[in-house]
Biopython code that builds the backbone (N, CA, C, O; Angstrom):
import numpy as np
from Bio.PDB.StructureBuilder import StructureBuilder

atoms = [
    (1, "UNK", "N", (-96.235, -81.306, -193.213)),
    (1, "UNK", "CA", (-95.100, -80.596, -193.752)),
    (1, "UNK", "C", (-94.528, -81.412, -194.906)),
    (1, "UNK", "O", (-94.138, -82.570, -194.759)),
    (2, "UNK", "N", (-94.494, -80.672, -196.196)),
    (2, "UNK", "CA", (-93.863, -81.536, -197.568)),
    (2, "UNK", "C", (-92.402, -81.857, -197.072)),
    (2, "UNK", "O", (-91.981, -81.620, -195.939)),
    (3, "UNK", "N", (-91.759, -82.383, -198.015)),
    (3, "UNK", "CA", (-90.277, -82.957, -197.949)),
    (3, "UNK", "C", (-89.471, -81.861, -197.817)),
    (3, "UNK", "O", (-88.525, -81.733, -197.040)),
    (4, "UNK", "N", (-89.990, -80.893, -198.800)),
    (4, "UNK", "CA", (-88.701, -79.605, -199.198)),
    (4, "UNK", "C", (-88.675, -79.178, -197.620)),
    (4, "UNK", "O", (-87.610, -79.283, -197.012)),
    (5, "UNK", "N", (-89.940, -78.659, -196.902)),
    (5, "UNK", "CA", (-89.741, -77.995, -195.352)),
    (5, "UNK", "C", (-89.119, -78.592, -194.469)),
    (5, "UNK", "O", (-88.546, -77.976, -193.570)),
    (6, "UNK", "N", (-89.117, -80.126, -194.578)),
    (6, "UNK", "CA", (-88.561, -81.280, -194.014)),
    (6, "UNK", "C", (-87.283, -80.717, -193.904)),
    (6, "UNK", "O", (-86.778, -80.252, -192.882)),
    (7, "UNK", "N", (-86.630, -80.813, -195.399)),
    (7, "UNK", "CA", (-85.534, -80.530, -195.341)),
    (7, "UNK", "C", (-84.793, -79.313, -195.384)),
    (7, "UNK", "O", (-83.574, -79.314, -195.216)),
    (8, "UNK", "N", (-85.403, -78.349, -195.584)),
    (8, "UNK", "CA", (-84.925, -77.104, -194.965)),
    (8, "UNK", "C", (-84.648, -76.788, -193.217)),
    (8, "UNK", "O", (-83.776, -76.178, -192.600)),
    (9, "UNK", "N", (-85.970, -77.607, -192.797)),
    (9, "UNK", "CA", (-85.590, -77.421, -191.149)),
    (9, "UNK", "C", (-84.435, -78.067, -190.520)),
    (9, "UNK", "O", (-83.942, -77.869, -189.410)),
    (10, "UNK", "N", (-84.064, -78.976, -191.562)),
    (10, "UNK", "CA", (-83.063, -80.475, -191.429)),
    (10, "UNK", "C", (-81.892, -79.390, -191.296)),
    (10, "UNK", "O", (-81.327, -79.009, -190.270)),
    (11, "UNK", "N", (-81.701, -79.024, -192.545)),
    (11, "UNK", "CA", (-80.161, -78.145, -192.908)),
    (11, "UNK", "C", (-80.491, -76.770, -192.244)),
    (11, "UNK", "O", (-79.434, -76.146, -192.154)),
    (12, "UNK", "N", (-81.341, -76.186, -191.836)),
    (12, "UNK", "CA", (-80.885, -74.730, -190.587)),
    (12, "UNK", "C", (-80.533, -75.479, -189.146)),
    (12, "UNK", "O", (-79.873, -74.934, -188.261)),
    (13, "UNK", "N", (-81.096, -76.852, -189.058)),
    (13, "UNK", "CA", (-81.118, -77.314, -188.086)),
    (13, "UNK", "C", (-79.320, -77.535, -187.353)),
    (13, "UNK", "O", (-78.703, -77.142, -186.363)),
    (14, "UNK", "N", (-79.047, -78.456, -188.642)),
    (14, "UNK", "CA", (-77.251, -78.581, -188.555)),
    (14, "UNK", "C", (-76.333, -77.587, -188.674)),
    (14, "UNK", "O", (-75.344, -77.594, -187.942)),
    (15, "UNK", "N", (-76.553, -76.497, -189.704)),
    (15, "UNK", "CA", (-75.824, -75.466, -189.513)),
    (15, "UNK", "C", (-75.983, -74.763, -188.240)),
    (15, "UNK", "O", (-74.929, -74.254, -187.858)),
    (16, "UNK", "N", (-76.755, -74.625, -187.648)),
    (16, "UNK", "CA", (-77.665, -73.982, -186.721)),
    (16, "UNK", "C", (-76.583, -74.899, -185.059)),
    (16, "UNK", "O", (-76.149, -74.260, -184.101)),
    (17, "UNK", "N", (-76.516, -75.630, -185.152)),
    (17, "UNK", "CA", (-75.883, -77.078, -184.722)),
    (17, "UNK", "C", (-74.226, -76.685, -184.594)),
    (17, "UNK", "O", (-73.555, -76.575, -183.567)),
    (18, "UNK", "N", (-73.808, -76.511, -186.042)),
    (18, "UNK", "CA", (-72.199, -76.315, -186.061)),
    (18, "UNK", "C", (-71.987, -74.687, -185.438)),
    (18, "UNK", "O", (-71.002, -74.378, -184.767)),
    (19, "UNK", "N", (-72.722, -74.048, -185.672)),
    (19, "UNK", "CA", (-72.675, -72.787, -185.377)),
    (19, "UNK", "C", (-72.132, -72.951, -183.588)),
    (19, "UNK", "O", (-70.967, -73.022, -183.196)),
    (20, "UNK", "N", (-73.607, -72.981, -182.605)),
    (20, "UNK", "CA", (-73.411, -72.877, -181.496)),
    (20, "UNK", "C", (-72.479, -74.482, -181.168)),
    (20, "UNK", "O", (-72.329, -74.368, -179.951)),
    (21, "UNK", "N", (-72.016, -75.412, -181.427)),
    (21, "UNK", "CA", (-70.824, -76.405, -181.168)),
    (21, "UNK", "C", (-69.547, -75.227, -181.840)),
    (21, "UNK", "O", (-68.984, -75.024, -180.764)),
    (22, "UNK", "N", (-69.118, -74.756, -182.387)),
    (22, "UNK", "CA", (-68.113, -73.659, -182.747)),
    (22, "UNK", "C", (-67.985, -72.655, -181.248)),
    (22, "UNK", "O", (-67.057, -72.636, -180.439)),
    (23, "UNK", "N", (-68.928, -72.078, -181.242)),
    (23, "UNK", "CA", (-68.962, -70.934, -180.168)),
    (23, "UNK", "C", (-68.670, -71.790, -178.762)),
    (23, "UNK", "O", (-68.352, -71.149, -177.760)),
    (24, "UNK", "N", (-68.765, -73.031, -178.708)),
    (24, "UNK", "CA", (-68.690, -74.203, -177.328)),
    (24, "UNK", "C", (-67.631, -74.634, -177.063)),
    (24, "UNK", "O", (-67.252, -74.825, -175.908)),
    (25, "UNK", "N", (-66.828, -74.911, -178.293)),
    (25, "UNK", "CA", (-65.529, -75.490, -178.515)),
    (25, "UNK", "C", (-64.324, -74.237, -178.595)),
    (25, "UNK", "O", (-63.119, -74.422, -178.425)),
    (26, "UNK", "N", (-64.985, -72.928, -178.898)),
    (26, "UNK", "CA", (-63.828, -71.809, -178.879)),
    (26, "UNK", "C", (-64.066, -71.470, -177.468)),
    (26, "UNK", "O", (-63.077, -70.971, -176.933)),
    (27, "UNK", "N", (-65.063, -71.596, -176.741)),
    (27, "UNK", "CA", (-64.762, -71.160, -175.181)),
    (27, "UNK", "C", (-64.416, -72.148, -174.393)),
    (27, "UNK", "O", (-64.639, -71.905, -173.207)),
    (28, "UNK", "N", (-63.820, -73.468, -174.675)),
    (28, "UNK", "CA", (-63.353, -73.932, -173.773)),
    (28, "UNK", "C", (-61.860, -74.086, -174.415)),
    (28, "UNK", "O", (-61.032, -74.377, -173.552)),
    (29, "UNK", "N", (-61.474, -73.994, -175.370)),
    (29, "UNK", "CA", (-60.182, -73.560, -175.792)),
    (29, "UNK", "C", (-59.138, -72.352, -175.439)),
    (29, "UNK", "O", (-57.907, -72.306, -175.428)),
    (30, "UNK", "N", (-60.032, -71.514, -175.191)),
    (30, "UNK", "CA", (-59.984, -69.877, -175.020)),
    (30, "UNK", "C", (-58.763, -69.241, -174.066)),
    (30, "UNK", "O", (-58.290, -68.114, -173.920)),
    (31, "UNK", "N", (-58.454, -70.822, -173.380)),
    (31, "UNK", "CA", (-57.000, -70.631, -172.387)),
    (31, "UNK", "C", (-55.769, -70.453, -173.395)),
    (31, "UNK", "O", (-54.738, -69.884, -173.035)),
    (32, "UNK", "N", (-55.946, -70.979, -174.686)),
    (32, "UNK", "CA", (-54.687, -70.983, -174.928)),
    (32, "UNK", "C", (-54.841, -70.691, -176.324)),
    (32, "UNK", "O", (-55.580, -71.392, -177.015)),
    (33, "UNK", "N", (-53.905, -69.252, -177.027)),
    (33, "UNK", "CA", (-53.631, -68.862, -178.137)),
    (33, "UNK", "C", (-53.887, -69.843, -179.515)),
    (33, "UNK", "O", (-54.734, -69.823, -180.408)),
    (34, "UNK", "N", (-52.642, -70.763, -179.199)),
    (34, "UNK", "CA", (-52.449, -71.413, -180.273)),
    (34, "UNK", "C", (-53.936, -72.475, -180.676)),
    (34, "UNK", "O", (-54.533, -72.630, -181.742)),
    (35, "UNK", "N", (-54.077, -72.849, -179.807)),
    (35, "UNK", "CA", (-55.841, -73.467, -180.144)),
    (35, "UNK", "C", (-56.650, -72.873, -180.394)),
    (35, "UNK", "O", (-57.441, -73.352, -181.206)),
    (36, "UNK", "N", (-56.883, -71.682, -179.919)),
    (36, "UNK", "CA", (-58.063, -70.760, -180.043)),
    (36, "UNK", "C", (-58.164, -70.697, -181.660)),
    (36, "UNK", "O", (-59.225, -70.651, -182.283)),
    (37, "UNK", "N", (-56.666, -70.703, -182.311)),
    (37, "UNK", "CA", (-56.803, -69.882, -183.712)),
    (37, "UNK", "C", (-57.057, -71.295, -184.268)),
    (37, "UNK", "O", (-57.970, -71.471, -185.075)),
    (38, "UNK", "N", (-56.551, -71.944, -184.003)),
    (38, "UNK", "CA", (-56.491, -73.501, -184.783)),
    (38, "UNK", "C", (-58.408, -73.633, -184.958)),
    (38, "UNK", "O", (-59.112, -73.588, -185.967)),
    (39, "UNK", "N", (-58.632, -73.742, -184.032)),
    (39, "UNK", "CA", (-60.256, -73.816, -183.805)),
    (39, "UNK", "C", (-60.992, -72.843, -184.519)),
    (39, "UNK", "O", (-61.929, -73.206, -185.230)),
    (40, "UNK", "N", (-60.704, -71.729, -184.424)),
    (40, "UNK", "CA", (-61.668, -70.257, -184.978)),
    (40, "UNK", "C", (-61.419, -70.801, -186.760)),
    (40, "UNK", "O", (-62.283, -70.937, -187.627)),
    (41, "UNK", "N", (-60.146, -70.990, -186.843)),
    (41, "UNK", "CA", (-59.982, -71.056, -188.833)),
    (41, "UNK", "C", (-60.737, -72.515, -189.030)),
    (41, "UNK", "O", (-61.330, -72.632, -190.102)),
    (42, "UNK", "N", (-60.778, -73.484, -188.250)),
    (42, "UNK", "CA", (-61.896, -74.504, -188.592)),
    (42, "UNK", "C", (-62.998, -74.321, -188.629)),
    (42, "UNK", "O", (-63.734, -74.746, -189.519)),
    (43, "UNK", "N", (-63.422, -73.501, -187.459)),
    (43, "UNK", "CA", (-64.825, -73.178, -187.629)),
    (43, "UNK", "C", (-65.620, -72.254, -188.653)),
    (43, "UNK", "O", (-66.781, -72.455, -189.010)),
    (44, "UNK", "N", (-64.706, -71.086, -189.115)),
    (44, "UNK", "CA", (-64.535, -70.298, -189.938)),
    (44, "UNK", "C", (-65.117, -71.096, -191.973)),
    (44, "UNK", "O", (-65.987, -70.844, -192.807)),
    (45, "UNK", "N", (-63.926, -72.092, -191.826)),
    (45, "UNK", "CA", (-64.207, -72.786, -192.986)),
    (45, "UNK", "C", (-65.749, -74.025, -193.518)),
    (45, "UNK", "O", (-66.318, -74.278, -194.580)),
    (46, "UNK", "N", (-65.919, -74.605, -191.706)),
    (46, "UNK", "CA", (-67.618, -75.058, -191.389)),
    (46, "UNK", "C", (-68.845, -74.612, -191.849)),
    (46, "UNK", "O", (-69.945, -75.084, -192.135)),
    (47, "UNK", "N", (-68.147, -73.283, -191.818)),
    (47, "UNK", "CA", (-70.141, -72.250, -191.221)),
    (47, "UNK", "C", (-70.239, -71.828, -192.609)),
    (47, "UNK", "O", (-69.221, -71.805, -193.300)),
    (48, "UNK", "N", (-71.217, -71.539, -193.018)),
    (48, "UNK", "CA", (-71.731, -70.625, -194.038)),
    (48, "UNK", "C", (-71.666, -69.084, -193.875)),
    (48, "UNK", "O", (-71.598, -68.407, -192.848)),
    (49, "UNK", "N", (-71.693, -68.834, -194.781)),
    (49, "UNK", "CA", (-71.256, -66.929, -194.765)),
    (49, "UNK", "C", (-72.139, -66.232, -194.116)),
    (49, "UNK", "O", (-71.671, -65.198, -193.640)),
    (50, "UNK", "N", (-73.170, -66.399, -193.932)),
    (50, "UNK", "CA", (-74.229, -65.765, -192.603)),
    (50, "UNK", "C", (-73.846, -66.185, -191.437)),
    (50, "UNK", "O", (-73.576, -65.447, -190.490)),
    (51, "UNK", "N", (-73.799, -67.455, -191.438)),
    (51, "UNK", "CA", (-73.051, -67.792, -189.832)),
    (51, "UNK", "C", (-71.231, -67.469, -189.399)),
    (51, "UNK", "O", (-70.635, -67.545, -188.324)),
    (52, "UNK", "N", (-70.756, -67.078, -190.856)),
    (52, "UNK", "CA", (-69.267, -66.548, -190.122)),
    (52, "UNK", "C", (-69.574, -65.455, -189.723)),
    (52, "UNK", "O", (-68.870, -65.078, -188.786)),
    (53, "UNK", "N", (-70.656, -64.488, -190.171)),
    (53, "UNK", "CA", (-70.518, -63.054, -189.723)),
    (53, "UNK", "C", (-70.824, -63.209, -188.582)),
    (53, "UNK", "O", (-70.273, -62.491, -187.748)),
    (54, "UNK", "N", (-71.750, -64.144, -188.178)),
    (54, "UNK", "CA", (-72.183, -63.998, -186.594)),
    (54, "UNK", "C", (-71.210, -64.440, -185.881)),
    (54, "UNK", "O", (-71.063, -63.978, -184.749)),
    (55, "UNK", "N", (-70.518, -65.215, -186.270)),
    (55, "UNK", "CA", (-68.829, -65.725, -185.416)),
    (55, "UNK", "C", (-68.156, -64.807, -185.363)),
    (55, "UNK", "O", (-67.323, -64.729, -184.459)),
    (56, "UNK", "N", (-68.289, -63.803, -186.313)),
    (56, "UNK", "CA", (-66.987, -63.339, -186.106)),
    (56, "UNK", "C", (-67.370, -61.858, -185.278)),
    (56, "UNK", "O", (-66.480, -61.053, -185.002)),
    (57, "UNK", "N", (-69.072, -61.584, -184.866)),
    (57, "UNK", "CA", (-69.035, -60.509, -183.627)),
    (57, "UNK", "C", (-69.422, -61.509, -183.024)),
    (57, "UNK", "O", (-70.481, -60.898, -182.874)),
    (58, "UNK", "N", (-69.584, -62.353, -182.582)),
    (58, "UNK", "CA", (-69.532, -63.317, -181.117)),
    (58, "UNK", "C", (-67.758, -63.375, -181.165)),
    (58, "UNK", "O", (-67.381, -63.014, -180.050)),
    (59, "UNK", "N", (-67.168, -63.534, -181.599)),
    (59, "UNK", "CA", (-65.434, -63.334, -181.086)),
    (59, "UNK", "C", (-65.393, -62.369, -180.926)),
    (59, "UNK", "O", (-65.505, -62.188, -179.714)),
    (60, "UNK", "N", (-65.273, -61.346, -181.512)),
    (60, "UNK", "CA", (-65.247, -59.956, -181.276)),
    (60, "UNK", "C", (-65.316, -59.697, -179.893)),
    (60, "UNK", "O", (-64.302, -59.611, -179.200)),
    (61, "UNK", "N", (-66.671, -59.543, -179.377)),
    (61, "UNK", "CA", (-67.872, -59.059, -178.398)),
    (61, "UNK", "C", (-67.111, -60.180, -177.150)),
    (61, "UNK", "O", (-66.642, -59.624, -176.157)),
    (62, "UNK", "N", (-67.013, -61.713, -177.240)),
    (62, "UNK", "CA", (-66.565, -62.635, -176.319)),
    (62, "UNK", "C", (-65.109, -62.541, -176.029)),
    (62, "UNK", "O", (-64.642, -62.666, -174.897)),
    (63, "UNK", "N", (-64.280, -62.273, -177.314)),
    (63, "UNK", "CA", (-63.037, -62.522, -176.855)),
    (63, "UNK", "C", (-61.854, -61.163, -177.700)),
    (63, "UNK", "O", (-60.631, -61.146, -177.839)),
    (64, "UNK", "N", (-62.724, -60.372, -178.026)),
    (64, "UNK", "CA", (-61.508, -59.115, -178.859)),
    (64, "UNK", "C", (-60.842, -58.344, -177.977)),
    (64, "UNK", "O", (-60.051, -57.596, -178.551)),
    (65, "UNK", "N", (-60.857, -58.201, -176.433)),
    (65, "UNK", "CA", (-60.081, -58.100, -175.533)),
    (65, "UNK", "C", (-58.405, -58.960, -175.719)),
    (65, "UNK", "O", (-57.189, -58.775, -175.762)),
    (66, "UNK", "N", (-59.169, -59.676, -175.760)),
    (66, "UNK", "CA", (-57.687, -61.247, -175.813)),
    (66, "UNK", "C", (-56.987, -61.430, -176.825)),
    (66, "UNK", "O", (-55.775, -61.228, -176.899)),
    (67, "UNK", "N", (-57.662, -61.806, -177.634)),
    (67, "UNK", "CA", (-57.813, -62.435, -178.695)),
    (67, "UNK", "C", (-58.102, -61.639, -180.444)),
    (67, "UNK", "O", (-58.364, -62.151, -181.532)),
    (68, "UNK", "N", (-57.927, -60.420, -180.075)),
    (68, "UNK", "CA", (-58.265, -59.483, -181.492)),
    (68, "UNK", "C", (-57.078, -59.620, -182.681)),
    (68, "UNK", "O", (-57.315, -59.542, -183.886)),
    (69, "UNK", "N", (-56.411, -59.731, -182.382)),
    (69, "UNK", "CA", (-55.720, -60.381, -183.585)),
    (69, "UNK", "C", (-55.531, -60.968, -184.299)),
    (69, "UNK", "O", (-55.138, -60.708, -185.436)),
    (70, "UNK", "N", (-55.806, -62.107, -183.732)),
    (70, "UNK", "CA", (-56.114, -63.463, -184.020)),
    (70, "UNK", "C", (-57.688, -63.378, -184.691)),
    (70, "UNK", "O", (-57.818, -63.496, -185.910)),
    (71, "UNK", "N", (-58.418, -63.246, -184.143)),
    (71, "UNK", "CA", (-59.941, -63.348, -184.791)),
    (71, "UNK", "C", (-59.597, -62.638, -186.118)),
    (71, "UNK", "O", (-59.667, -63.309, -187.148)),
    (72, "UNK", "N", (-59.191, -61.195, -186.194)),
    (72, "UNK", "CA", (-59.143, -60.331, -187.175)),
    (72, "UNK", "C", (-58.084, -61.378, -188.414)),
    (72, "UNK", "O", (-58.663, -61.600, -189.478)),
    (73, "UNK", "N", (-57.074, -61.792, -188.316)),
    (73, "UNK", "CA", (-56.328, -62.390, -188.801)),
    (73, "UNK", "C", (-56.880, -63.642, -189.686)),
    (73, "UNK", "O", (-56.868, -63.911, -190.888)),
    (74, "UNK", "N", (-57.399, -64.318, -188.433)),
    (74, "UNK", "CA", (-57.814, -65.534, -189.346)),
    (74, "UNK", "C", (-59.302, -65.274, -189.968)),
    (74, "UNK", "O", (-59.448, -66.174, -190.795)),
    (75, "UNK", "N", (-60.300, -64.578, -189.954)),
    (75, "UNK", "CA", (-61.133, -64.152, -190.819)),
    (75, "UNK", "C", (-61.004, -63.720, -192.024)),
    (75, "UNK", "O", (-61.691, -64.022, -193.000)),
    (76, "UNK", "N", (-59.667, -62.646, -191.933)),
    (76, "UNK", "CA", (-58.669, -62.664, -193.005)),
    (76, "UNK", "C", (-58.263, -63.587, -193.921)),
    (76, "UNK", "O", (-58.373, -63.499, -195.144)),
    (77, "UNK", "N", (-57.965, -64.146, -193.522)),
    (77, "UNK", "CA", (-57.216, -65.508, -194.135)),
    (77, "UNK", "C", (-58.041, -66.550, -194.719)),
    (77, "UNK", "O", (-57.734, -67.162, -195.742)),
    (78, "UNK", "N", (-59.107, -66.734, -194.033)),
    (78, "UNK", "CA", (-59.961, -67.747, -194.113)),
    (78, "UNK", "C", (-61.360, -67.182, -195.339)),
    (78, "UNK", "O", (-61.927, -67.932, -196.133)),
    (79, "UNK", "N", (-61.520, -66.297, -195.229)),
    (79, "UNK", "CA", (-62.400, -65.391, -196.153)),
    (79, "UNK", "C", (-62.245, -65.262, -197.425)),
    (79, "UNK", "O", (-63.145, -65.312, -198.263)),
    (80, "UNK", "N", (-61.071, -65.086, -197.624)),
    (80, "UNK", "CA", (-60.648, -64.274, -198.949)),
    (80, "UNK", "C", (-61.179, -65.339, -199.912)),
    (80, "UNK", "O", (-61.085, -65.174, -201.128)),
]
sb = StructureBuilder()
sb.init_structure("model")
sb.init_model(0)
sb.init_chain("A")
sb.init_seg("    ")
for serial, (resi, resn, name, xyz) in enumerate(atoms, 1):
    if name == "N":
        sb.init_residue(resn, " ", resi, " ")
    sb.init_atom(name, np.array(xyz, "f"), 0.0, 1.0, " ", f" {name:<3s}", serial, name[0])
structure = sb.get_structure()
């Protein structure tokens, strides 16, 4: 494998990495409002724009019962 594949597997690897550590760290937060959002707009600003969309129907789908405001809000915010 040349360098460039090297390092392509390197960087899907870490994003790939922050992604599911995001989805790990918002479900054990998930007790309490004010963290949840604190956490979602960090993670939000982490991920790359393919991986916010997938955050943001894994919140949806995991927590838009609870939490739909907030997800909707800070995607909002964090997006623009």
């Amino acid at each position: 494998m040349g360098f460039i594949a090297v390092y392509i597997c390197a960087t899907h690897s870490k994003t790939r990495f922050m992604f599911e550590y995001s989805k790990e760290i918002l479900t054990k937060v998930s007790f309490d409002r004010n963290l949840f959002k604190k956490e979602l707009v960090k993670a939000i600003k982490w991920l790359k724009a393919d991986e916010r969309k997938l955050l943001m129907m894994w919140c949806v789908t995991t927590f838009g019962h609870k939490y739909g405001d907030i997800i909707a809000q800070s995607f909002r915010q964090v997006v623009r």
